[in-house]
N, C-alpha and C positions, 0 to 999 in steps of 0.2 A: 710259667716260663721263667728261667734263670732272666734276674736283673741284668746281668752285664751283657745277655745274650742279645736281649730286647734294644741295648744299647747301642752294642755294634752294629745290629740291623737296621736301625734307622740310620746312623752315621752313613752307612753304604748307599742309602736311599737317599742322603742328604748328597753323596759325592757322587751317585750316577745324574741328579737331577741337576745337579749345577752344570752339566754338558748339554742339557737339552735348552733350545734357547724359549724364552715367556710366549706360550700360547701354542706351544711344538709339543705334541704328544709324544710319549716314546717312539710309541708305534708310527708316526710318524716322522720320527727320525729318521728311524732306518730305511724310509722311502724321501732323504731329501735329494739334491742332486747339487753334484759338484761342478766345477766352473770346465773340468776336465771331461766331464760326460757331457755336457751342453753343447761343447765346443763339439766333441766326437759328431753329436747325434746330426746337428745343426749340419758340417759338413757334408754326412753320410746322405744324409736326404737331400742335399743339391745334389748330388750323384755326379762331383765334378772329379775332374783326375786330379791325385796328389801323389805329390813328390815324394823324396825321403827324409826332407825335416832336417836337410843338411845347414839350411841358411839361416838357422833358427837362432839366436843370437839370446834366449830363456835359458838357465842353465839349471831350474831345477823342473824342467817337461822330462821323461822318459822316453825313452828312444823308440817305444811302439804306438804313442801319443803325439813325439813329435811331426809326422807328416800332416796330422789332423790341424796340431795350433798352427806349423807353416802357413797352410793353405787360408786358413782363417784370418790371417794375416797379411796374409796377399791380399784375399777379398774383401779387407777392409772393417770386418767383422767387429773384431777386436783389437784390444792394447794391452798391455804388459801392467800389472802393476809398478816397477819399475824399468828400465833397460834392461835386464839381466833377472828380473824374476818375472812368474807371470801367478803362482799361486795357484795351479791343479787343482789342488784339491781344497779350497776354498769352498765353504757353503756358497750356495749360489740364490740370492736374494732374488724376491722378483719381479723389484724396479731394475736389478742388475740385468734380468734375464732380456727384462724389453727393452733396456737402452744399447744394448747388443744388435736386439733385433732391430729397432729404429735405426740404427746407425749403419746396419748393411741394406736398407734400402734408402737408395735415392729418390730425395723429392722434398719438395718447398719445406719450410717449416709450419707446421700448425699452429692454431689460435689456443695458447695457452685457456682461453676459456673453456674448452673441452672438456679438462678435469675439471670442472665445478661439479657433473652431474654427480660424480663419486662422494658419498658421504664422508670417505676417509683422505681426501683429498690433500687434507695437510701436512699426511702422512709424509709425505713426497718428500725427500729432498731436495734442497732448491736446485742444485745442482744437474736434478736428473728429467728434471720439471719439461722442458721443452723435450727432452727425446721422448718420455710418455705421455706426449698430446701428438707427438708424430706417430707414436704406436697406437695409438685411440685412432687418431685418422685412416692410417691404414689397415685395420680391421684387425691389428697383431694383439692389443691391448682390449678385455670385454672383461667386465665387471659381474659377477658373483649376483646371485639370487637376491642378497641383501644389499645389492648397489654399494656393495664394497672392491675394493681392490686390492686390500691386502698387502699395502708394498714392500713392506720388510719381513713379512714371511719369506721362508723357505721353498725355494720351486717342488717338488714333488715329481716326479717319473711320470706320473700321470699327466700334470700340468706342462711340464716339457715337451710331452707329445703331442699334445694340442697346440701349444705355442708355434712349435717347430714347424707344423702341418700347416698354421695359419701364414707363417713364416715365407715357406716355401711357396708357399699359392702366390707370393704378394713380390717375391726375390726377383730383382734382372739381378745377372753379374755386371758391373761395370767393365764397361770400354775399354780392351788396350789400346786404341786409340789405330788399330789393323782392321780396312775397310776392305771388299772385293765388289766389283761391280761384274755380275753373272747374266748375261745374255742367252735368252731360253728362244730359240728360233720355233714356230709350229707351219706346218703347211697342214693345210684339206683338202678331200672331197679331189682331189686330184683326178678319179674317174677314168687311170689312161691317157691323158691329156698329157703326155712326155713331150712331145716334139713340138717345137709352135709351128703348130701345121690346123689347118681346120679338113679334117677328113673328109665333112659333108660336103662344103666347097671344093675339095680337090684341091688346097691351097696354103700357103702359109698363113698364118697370122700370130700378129703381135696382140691378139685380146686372150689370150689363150697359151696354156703348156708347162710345165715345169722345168724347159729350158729355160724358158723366159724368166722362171721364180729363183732357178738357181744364182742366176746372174745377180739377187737380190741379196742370195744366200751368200757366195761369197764377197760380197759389197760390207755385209755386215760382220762378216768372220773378221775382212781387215779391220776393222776397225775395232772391235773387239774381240782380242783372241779365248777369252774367256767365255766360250759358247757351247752353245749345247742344241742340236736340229733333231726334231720329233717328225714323224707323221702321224697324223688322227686320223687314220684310215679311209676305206669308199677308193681302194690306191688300185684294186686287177681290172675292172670293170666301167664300161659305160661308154667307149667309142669303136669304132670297127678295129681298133688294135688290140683292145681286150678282148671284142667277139674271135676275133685273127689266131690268138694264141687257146681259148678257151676251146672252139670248136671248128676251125678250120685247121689249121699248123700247127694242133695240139700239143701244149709242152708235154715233152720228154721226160722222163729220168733222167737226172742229170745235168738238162736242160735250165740256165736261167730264164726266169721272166724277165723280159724287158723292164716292166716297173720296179723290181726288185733290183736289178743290174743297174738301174739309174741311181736307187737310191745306195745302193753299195758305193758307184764308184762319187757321191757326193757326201759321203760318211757319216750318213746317218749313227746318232746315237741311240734309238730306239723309233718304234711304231708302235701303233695299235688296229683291233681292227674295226672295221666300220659291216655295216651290215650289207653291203653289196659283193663281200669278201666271200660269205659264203653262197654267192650266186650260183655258184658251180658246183658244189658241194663240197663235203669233207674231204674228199681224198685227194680231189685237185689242188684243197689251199693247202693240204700239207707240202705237195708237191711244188706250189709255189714259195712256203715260207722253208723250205730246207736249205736253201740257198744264202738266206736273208744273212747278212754278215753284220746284224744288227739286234736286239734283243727285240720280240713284237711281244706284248702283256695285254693279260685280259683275265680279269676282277671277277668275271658272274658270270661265265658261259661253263658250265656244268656236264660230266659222262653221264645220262640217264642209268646206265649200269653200275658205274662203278660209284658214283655219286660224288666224283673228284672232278675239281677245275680241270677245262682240256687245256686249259696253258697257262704261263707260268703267269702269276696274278702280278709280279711285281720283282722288280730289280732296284739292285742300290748298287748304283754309278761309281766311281772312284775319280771324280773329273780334278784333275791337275790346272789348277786358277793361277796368275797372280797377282799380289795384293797394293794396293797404291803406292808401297815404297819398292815394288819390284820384286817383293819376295815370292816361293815357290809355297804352295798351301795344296793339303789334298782335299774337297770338300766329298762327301758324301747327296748324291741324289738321288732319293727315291722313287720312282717312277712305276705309274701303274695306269689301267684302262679298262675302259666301259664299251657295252655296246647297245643299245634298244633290245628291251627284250623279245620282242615281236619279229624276233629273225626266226623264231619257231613256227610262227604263222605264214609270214611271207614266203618262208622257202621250206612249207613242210614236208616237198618233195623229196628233199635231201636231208632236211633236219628232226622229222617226226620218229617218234622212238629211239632220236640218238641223241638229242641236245639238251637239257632243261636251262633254265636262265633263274639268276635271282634280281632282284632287282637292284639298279647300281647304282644309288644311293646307299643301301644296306650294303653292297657290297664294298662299297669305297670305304665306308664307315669301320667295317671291319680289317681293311689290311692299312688305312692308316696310323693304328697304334702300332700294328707290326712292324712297318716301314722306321717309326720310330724308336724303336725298341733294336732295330736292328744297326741304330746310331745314324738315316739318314739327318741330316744338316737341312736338305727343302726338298719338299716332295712336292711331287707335278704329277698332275691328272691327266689323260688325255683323253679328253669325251667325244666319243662319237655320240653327240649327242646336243640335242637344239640347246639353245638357253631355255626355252618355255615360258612358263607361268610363272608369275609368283604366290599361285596357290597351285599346291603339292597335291597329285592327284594318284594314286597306285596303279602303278601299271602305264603309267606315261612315257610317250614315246622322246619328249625332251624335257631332261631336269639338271641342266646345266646351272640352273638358279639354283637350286638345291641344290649343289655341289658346292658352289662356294658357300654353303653356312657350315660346310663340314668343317671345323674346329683341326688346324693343322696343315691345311692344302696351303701353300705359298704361289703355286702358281696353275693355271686353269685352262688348257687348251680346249676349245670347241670344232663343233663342226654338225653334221650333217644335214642343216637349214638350209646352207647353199646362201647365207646370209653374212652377214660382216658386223664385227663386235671387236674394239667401238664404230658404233654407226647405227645399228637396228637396235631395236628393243630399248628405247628412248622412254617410254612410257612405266619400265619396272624401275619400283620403288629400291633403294637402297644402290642403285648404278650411277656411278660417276664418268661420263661418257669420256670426258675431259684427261683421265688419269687412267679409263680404259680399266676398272675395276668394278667386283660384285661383291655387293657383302665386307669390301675391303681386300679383294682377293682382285688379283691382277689377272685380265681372262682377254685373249682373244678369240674370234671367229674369221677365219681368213678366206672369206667367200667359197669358190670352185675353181676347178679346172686350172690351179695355179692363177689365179686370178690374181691373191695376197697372198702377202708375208706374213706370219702373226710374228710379234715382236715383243717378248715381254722382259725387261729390264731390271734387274733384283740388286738394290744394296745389301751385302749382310759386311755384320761386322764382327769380331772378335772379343766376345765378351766370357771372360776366364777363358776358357778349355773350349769353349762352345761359340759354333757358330748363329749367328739372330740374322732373321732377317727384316732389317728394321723400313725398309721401302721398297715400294713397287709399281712399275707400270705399265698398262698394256697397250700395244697401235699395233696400226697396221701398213704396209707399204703395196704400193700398187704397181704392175707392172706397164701400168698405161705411164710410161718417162719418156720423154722423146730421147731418141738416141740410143736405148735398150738395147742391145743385144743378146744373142740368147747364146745359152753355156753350151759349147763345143764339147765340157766332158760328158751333158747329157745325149747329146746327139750322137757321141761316137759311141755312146753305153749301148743306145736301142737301134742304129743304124740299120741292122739286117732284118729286127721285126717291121722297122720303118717301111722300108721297102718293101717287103711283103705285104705289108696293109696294102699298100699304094697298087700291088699287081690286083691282091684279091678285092679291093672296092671299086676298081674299073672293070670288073668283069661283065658286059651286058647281059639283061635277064628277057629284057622284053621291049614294049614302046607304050606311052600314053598319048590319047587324041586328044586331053583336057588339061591344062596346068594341074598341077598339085600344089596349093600353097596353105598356111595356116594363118594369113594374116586377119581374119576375122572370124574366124574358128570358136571365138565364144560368143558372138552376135549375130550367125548364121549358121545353117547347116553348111558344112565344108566338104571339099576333095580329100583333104590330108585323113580327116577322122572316113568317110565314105570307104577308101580303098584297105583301111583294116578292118572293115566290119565286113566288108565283101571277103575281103579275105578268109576270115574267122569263119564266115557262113559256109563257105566253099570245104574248108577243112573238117569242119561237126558234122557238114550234112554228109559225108563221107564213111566218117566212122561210127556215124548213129545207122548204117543203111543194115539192114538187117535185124534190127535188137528193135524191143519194146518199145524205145525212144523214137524210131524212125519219123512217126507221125505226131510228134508231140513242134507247137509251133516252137521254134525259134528266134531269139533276141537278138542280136550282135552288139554288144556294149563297145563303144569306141570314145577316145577322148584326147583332145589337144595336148601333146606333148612340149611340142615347141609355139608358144604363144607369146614369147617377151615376158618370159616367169622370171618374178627375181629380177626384176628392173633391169632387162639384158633387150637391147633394143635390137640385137643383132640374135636373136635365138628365135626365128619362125622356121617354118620350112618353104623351099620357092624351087620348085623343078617345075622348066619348061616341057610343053611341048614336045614329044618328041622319044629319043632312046632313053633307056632306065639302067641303071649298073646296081651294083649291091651297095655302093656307097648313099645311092638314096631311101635303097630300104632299112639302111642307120637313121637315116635322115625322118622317115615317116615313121619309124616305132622305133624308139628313142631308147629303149630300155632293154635289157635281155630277160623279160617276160619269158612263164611258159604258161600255155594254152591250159585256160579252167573252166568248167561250165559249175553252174549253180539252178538247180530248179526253185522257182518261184510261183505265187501267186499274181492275176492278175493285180491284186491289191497290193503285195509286195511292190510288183514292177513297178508301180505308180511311187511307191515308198520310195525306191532307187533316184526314181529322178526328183522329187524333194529334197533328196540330200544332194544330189548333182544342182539343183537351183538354189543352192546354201554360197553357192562362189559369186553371185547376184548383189548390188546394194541395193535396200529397197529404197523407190524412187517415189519420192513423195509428188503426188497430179499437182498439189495448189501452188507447187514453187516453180518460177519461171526462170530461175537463175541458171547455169550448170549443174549440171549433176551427173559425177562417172556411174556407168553401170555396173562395174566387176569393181567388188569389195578389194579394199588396195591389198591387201595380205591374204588373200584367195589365191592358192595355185592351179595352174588349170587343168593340172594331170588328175583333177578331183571333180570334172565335170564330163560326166558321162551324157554321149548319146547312144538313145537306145532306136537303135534300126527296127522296122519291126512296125515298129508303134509310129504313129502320128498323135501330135500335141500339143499346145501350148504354151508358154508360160510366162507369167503374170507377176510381172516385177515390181506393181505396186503393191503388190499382197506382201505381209511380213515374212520371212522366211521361217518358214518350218525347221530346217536343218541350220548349222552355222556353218563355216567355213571347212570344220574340222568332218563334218557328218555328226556334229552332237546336237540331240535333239534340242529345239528350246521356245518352241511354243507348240503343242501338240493340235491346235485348233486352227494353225495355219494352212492355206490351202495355196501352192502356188501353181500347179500343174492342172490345167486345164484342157477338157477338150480330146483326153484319150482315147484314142480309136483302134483297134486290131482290124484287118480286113476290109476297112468302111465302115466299120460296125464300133458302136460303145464297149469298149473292153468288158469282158465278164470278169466280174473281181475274184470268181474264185477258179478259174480257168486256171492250169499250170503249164506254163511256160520255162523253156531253156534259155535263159542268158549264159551268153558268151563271153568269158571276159577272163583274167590273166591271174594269177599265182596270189598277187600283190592283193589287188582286190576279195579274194574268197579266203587268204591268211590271215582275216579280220581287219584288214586296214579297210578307209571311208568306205561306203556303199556296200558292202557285203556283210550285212548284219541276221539273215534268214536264217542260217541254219540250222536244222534242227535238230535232236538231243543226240542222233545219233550221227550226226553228219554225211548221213548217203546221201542227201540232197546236192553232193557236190562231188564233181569229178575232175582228177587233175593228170594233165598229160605230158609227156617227157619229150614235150614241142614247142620250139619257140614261137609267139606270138611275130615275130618278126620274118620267120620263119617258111610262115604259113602264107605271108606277102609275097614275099622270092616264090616259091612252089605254085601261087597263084599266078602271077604274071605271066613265070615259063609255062603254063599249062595254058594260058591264054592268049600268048603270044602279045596281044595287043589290047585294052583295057579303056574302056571308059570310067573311070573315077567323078566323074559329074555328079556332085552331089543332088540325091533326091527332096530335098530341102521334106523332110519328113517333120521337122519342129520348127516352130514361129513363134515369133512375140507377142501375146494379145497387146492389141494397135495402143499405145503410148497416147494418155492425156491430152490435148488438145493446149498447145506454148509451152510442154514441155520440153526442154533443152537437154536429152539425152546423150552422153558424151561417150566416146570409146578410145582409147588409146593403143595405137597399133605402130610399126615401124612406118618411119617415113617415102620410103619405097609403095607402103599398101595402096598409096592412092594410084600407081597405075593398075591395081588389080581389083577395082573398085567395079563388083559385077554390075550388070546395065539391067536396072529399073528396082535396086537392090532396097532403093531411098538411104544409101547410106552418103553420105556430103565430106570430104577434106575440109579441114575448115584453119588450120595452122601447124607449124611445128613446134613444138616445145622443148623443153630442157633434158638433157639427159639422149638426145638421139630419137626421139622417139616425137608422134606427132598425135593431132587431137583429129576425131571424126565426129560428125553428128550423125545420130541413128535415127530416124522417121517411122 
């Protein structure tokens, strides 16, 4: 090769490699990055709003660069090399890169000690020393295979993208120093309870109604107008004013629901629904929710057909705030809702073949990023659904605990427990009763019947472009205040169904020659549970007469509705003597049940009432102190008696069943003493239980059936129903219970205790052994059982 040629070609390799800085490969060059792409990327991935770069006071940024370095500037990111320059296109070192990063996140300063572990530590400049022990701390600064850092290298494209990713994981914006204080009102479980009226009394009252709640409702609007009022569903159903509208005065076309017309003219911002919604079926709640001048959302209810949500999973609000110094702010809230999936078993009369459910935790999970993505500022849940456990079980009917670990929820409505949160669920881990949060997540539960307020309180503040919400907490308000009054616009909302309850619940059916009451209803066989099982019998043996069933025995499953469930000392049932109207057939089946039969095994049947002696505490012989016999968080709509049978049952035995009907000692025996006819039950005899929707839709006690499910029949008849059609057909009714179950006789100085209303002890049957022995707290009084 030509001398001069060889010449000039290294000179050229001598003048491209004096641009490459010591230890920077070519090829590396061309992948470094400039203080101008840093800045770009750095912003782009907060994903905050930028300007146009007008305030920029750099005069040599470029005009499609400059909204990037404004913003960066605002956020405190960066600095100019001087006033008037900032150097774009500067190699970008990088100790440069992380004293950048270090410097847009706030927080203490680190222990210079941190860089010791770096071999090249001395690398550092002194200057830059403390902001990369703050980028060490905060997870922005990580050291190389060889526990090097490399600080005066050149960032790389690849290296920026990890920076930046570490970056953003780690970024708040700072404070403008513009705070909003957002009030999220929840009611529940409202069940019809509009008016404060107690339908079963024939009466008013102030323990009850969502007149009574509104009076709460607009208590708190005043005071802060920055609010927002939800329903968590359970809102057509559950007193003779929902049976009034559902199947008496049938809504219309056209026609508003009363419950819907209350919460319209109280302006509501959305609902959801609860599972008592579709008591009626689908085509009623359409006709109920068309009216609704409110958005109602719902996460996991599924078209079996079409395989699409039947409503809309989720809204984002535009609620008009304003902010501590008076200004006008639009916030975005996302809002969306749950229901138990077990509305397909409960009410598979109406929902079989047309409903599938997913489960709403998955389903929450999924429309929260949505909600986020669609730019809300605080999404709120509204669960129709318990708190629960704090072990996550699939298919659980309350996972309100696992709602708040969903990543993103700011605020948490509950409900269909008929419970109060803060208050219950004292015992799950990570709940701060005090601050009324789970998980950190601000959550009420606001009992029934308009009983509470849920009240959850949100600071967010204004940090860049975006809304945080940096505090939260949850209470609750109780309508028991003296001097209450109840809201006049709900009473003039329902005024006309009001009065229609009021004609159609006085309507006479019939007489009874024995009180009805349920004041001991789980520590004896009763009247109130008796006159529906007689009922029930009277209606099966009717429509079995003819068919292969005719001669097959017969069960009647009955069980205490109204017992003082839910520490409500005022919730038994107590009809004298005397005429009957339809208001006390609300009164004795509590619920809009439809009639279900179930064929079983002798051996089954006995299974039935082990789960029905799961609501029992077991009573230990060798202690002489007190002891209640109903497990305190037993409901009693979960203890079945079965007519039928004679039995008894043995309280000091462990329970077989828990509270819930989950098995949990299989070797336990508490039912004793089984008889059919006078005779020892044949275990493998098949027998008809009688019993309602609830029960054979898989909820407690109805766990038989078999692969194919004809073992079970469901009929388009209210269990309530079937009481009214018996009375009138009897004109006049003995309900005297045949006392067909007993307690094997109680230890000898065993102090067996029962807690019943304080009225019970005038109904204290005579040679019952049961004894008055005080009143206690809460309305409620103590008996001793013999």
């Amino acid at each position: 090769m030509n001398k001069k040629l060889i010449t000039n070609f290294l000179v050229m390799l001598l003048v491209l490699f004096a641009f490459i800085p010591f230890g920077v490969s070519a090829d590396a060059a061309s992948n470094d990055v400039t203080r101008a792409d840093y800045v770009k990327e750095l912003v782009e991935s907060l994903d905050v709003e930028i300007g146009d770069g007008s305030s920029l006071a750099f005069k040599d940024v470029s005009k499609d660069l400059a909204p990037y370095v404004e913003k960066a500037v605002q956020l405190k990111l960066i600095k100019g090399k001087t006033a008037t320059t900032f150097g774009p296109y500067d190699k970008l070192t990088r100790q440069q890169a992380f004293v950048i990063s270090a410097r847009g996140l706030v927080s203490e300063n680190a222990s210079l000690t941190v860089l010791e572990q770096f071999k090249d530590a001395d690398q550092i400049a002194a200057a830059y020393k403390q902001d990369l022990a703050n980028a060490v701390a905060a997870n922005i600064l990580q050291a190389f295979e060889d526990n090097t850092i490399r600080p005066r290298d050149y960032v790389t494209k690849e290296q920026m993208e990890s920076i930046v990713e570490r970056f953003v994981a780690e970024y708040k914006a700072p404070s403008t120093g513009v705070s909003v204080d957002l009030q999220i009102l929840g009611t529940t479980d409202i069940h019809t309870n509009l008016a404060n009226y107690n339908y079963y009394l024939d009466a008013p009252s102030s323990e009850l109604g969502l007149a009574n709640t509104a009076t709460l409702i607009e208590q708190a609007r005043a005071k802060n107008p920055n609010t927002l009022l939800f329903d968590n569903g359970d809102l057509i159903q559950g007193t003779p004013l929902g049976s009034y509208k559902a199947l008496e005065s049938v809504l219309k076309p056209g026609e508003v629901h009363p419950a819907i017309a209350a919460l319209n003219a109280l302006k509501y911002d959305g609902g959801t629904l609860g599972n008592h919604e579709f008591n009626y079926g689908l085509d009623f709640l359409d006709e109920v929710l068309n009216d609704a001048k409110y958005p109602v959302v719902n996460a996991n209810t599924y078209d079996t057909k079409t395989k699409e949500r039947m409503f809309t999973p989720y809204v984002i609000l535009d609620k008009e705030v304003v902010d501590s110094s008076g200004k006008k702010h639009t916030l975005k809230v996302g809002v969306t809702g749950i229901v138990p999936t077990k509305i397909v078993e409960w009410d598979a009369i109406h929902l079989a073949g047309k409903v599938e459910m997913q489960e709403p935790v998955e389903a929450v999970k999924e429309v929260v990023p949505e909600m986020q993505k669609a730019g809300a500022d605080v999404i709120v849940v509204l669960s129709h659904s318990g708190i629960g456990e704090d072990t996550y079980v699939k298919g659980a009917e309350n996972v309100g605990y696992q709602l708040a670990e969903i990543d993103g929820i700011d605020a948490l409505i509950t409900g269909h427990s008929h419970l109060t949160f803060p208050g219950d669920y004292k015992d799950l881990k990570d709940v701060d009763q005090e601050k009324g949060t789970i998980h950190g997540v601000p959550t009420v539960m606001a009992g029934s019947y308009g009983s509470h307020l849920g009240v959850i309180d949100l600071k967010l503040e204004q940090q860049g472009s975006e809304w945080v919400v940096v505090d939260g907490k949850g209470s609750l308000q109780s309508i028991k205040q003296e001097g209450l009054q109840p809201s006049t616009t709900v009473l003039a909302a329902i005024k006309e169904a009001h009065d229609g309850t009021l004609t159609y619940i006085r309507q006479p059916v019939g007489e009874t020659t024995a009180p009805i009451h349920s004041y001991f209803s789980m520590v004896q066989d009763d009247p109130s549970i008796q006159i529906v099982t007689q009922a029930q019998k009277w209606f099966i043996e009717q429509e079995l007469k003819g068919t292969a069933d005719e001669k097959t025995p017969i069960l009647s499953a009955g069980a205490p509705f109204k017992a003082g469930s839910r520490n409500n000392p005022l919730d038994y049932t107590n009809i004298p003597v005397g005429p009957l109207a339809i208001k006390n057939m609300a009164d004795i089946y509590h619920y809009d049940n439809t009639v279900a039969t179930i064929k079983v095994t002798g051996a089954q049947a006995i299974e039935w009432l082990e789960m029905a002696a799961g609501i029992f505490a077991t009573i230990d012989p060798t202690k002489t102190e007190e002891q209640n016999i109903i497990d305190a968080e037993a409901r009693s709509y979960n203890f079945d008696v079965l007519d039928g049978l004679t039995y008894q049952i043995d309280v000091t035995s462990p329970a077989k069943y828990d509270r819930r009907g989950n098995l949990t000692d299989g070797k336990a025996n508490r039912i004793k003493n089984v008889q059919y006819n006078g005779k020892p039950i044949d275990l493998k005899q098949e027998f008809i239980i009688i019993t309602n929707n609830y029960r054979v839709g898989g909820s407690y006690g109805a766990t038989f059936k078999n692969a194919e499910g004809s073992n079970i029949t469901s009929y388009a008849y209210e269990n309530r129903q079937a009481v009214v059609d018996y009375i009138m057909a009897n004109k006049t009714i003995n309900p005297a219970a045949d006392n067909n179950w007993s307690f094997v006789p109680f230890p000898a100085n065993t102090k067996v205790i029962y807690l019943s209303a304080k009225d019970a002890q005038k109904f204290i049957p005579a040679g019952s052994g049961i004894e008055y022995l005080e009143d206690t707290e809460a309305g409620f009084a103590k008996y001793l059982i013999k």
